[in-house]
N, C-alpha and C positions, 0 to 999 in steps of 0.2 A: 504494500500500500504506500501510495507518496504522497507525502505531508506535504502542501505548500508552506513556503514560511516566505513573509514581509520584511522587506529592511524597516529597521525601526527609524524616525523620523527625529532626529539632533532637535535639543529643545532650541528655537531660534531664538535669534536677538529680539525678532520681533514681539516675541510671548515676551521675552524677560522684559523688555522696554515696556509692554504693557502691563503687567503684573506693576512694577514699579511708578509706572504713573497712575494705574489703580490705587497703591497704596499715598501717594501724593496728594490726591485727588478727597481722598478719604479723611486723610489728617486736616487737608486745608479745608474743608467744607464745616470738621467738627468744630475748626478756630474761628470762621464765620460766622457758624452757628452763634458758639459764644461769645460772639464780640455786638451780635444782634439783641441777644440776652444783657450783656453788661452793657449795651446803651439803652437799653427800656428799664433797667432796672439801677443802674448803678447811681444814675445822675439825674434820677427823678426828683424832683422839688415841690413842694406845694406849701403853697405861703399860707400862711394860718396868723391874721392879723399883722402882726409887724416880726413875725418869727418865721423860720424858714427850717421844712422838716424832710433831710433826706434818707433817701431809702436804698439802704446798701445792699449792693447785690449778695445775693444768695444762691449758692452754689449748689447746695442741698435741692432746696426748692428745683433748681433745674434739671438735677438728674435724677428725681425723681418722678419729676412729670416726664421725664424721657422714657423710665423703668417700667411706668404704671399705666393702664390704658387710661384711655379718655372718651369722650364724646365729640372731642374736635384734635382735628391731625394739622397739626403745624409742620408747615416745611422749613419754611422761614418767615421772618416779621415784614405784618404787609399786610394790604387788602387781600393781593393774589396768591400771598402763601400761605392759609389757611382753607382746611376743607372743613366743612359744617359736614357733619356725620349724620342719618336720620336717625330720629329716637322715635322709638316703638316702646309705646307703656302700656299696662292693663289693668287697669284698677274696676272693684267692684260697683261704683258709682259710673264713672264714665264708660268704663269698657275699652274696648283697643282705641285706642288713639297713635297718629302719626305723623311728626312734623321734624321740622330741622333744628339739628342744635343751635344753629344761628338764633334762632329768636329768645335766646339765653343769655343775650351777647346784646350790650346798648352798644352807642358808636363809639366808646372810647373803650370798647375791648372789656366791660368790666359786667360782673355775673347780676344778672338781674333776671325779676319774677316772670314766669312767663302762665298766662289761663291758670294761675293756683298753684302751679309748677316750679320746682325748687332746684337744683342742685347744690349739693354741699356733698365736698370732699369724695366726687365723682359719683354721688348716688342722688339718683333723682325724688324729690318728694312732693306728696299734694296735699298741700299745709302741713302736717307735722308726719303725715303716713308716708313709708315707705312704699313704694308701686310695686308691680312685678316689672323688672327692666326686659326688654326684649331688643334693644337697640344695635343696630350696627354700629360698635362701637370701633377704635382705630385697630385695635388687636382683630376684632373679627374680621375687617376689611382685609387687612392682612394674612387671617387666615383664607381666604376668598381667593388673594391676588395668588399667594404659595400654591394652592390646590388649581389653579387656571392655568399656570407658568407647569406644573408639573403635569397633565393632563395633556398639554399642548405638547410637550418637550419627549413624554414618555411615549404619546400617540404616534408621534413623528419619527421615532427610532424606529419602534415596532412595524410603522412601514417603509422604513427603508430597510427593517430587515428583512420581511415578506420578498419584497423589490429585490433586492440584490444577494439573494439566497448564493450560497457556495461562493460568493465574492466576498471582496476585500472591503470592510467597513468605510464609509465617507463620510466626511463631515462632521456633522453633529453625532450620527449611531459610530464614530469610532472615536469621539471621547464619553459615550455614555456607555458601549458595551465592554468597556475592558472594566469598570466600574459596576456592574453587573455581574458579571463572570466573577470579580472577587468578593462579593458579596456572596456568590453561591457558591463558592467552591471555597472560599477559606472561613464562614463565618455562619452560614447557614447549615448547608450538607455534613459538616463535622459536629456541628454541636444536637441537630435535630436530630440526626441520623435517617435512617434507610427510609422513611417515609418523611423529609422533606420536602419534596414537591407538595404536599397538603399546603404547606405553610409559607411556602417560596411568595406566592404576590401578596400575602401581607407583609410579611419581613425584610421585601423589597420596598413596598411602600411605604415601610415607615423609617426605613432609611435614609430614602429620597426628600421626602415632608421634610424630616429632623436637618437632615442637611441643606437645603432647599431657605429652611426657614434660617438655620446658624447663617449663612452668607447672605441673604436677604437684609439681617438682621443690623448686619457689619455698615449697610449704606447708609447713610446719613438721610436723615430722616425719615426713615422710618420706622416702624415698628418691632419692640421685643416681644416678636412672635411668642418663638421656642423659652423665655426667659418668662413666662408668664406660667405660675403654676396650674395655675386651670386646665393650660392646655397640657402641660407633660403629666397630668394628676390626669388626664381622658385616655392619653395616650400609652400609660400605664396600666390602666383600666381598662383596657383593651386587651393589653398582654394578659392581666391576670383572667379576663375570663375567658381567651381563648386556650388558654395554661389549662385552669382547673376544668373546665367543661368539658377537656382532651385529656382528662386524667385518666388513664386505667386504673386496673383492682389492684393491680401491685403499686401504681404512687398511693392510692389511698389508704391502701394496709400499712405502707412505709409510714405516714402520717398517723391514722387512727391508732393503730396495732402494730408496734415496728417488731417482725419477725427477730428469732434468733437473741432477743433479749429476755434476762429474766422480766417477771411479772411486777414486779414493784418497781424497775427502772420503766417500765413498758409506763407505770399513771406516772412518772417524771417526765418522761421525754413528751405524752402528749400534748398539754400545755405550748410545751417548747416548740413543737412541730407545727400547733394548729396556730401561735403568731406568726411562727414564720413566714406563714401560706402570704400573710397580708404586711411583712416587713421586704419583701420582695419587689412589689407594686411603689411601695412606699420610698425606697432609695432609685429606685428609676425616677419615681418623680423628683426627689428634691437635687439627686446629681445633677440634671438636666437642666433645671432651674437654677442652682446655684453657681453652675457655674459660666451659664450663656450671661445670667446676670450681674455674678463679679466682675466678667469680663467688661462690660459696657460701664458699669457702674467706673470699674479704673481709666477706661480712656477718658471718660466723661472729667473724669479728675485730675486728669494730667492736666488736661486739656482749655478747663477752669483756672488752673492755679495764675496763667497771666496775667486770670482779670480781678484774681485775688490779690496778686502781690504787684497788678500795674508796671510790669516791666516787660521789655523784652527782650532782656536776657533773660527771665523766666521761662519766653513764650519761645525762644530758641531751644530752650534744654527742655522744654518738654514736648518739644515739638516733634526733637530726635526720639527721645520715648516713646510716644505714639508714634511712632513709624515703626520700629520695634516691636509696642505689643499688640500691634496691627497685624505681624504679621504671623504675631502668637497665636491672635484672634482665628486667624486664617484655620491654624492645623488644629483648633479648638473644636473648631464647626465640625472637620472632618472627623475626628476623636470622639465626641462626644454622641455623633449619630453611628458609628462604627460600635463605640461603649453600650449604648442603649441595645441596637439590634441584637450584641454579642448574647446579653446577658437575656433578653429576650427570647433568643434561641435555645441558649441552656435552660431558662425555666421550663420551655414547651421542651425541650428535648427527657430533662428529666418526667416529666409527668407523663410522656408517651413511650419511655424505653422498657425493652423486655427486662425481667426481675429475676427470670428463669433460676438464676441459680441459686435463688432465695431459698425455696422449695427444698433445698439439700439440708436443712437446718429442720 
């Protein structure tokens, strides 16, 4: 049988030069960002009789509204860099209602009442009652744009792989299938085992998402998808029920009844087995989340410190920095959606593996 085999393609200058004005591009936008920030905030005045009260910028304030969702998506400061988000509410009185965050917003940008309509500290209220929030908020938008980008991107390989069967990958399908092929062949097929293929397009899929959302997440203004617990607290919760729902009699015996132990260690360890089931779900979620959120939270504060300490030999030396953990960021995104599926794979691989030689005891 004769293998074809491809010469491999030299990383060009061209990628390196772009990779590098990518990461250019990214530092300088977060410095814009914050220079937009420390002129709304830094040197705001308002005169109160004959005394004058300024309002120093807050650093905090800003990378938390960066961390946290919202009702309104800021690009930058502006008429035209903000999107008004629709809010969708349902309360027992009115019933569904739907309108734009904009009429939350008077003309100087500042939170006011809207039909009985409140927001404080991103939750909406009708007079002192909380609603049921249903709102496109910026994190959902964002999960909308990651699932349409991935959809498009994953649609478009699959036919060109159809298309160009027994040929040599192009284009887009030949940097998306050797990324593929090591997803199944070193992190899937080994830890699932011999029935894999069950579980191949989820644990594809949530590789993609995860990753998808980490580089997404890296562009300047937009949203911390993946760095939102909600969402790696669903996406966990996914894993655990497709884990335990695919349990056979030997994961559940190993849990309820662990063969092969005496009887009195057997009521110690259940306890210990039955958190486990639900400490598994649980460090998926908070890895995931802590550390797409570290990560943003520190450039955010590199990135700040100029317009804390007004200098720019600050704003050079952390400028170097952030280009550095920019590019930390980069192998984060890939680690952390590689980490997830890994461990993904072993929960479902263990709950689906033969025990057989349990039976010997």
């Amino acid at each position: 049988m004769t293998v074809k085999t491809y010469p491999k393609k030299p990383f060009s200058s061209t990628k390196s030069a772009f990779l590098g004005l990518f990461i250019t591009l990214l530092s300088g936008t977060f410095s814009a960002s914050f220079a937009q920030e420390e002129a709304l905030h830094d040197t705001t005045k308002v005169e109160i009789g004959k005394k004058e009260h300024t309002e120093e910028f807050n650093i905090s304030e800003v990378i938390i509204e960066h961390v946290m969702d919202n009702h309104v998506w800021h690009f930058f400061e502006g008429h035209y860099g903000t999107l008004f988000l629709p809010v969708i509410v349902q309360t027992p009185e009115r019933g569904l209602e739907i309108f734009s965050s904009r009429n939350f917003f008077d003309e100087r940008h500042e939170l006011i009442e809207y039909n009985g309509y409140k927001i404080e500290h991103n939750r909406i209220y009708l007079g002192e009652n909380p609603v049921l929030d249903l709102s496109i908020t910026k994190n959902v938008a964002m999960l909308f744009i990651n699932a349409a980008l991935l959809l498009l991107m994953l649609t478009s390989v699959a036919r060109s792989y159809k298309k160009n069967a027994g040929k040599a990958p192009k284009g887009l399908q030949s940097f998306i299938e050797p990324i593929v092929l090591f997803v199944k062949n070193e992190i899937v097929k080994p830890n699932v085992g011999p029935k894999y293929q069950k579980f191949l397009p989820y644990l594809l899929t949530l590789f993609f998402f995860i990753l998808f959302g980490n580089l997404l997440g890296l562009l300047p203004g937009s949203a911390n998808l993946t760095g939102n617990i909600a969402v790696t607290l669903v996406l966990a919760l996914i894993t655990f029920v497709i884990t335990n729902f695919n349990g056979n009699k030997a994961y559940w015996m190993h849990i309820l009844w662990t063969p092969g132990v005496p009887l009195l260690l057997r009521i110690i360890i259940l306890p210990v087995e039955l958190i486990g089931i639900f400490t598994k779900p649980f460090s998926l979620t908070i890895r995931l989340f802590a550390a797409i959120t570290a990560g943003h939270i520190v450039l955010l504060s590199l990135v700040g410190l100029t317009f804390v300490f007004h200098s720019w030999y600050v704003g050079v030396g952390s400028s170097i920095f952030v280009v550095f953990i920019s590019l930390i960021e980069l192998l984060v995104a890939g680690i952390q959606a590689y980490v997830f599926t890994l461990f993904s794979s072993l929960y479902i691989g263990m709950a689906i593996a033969d025990h057989g030689h349990d039976h010997d005891h």
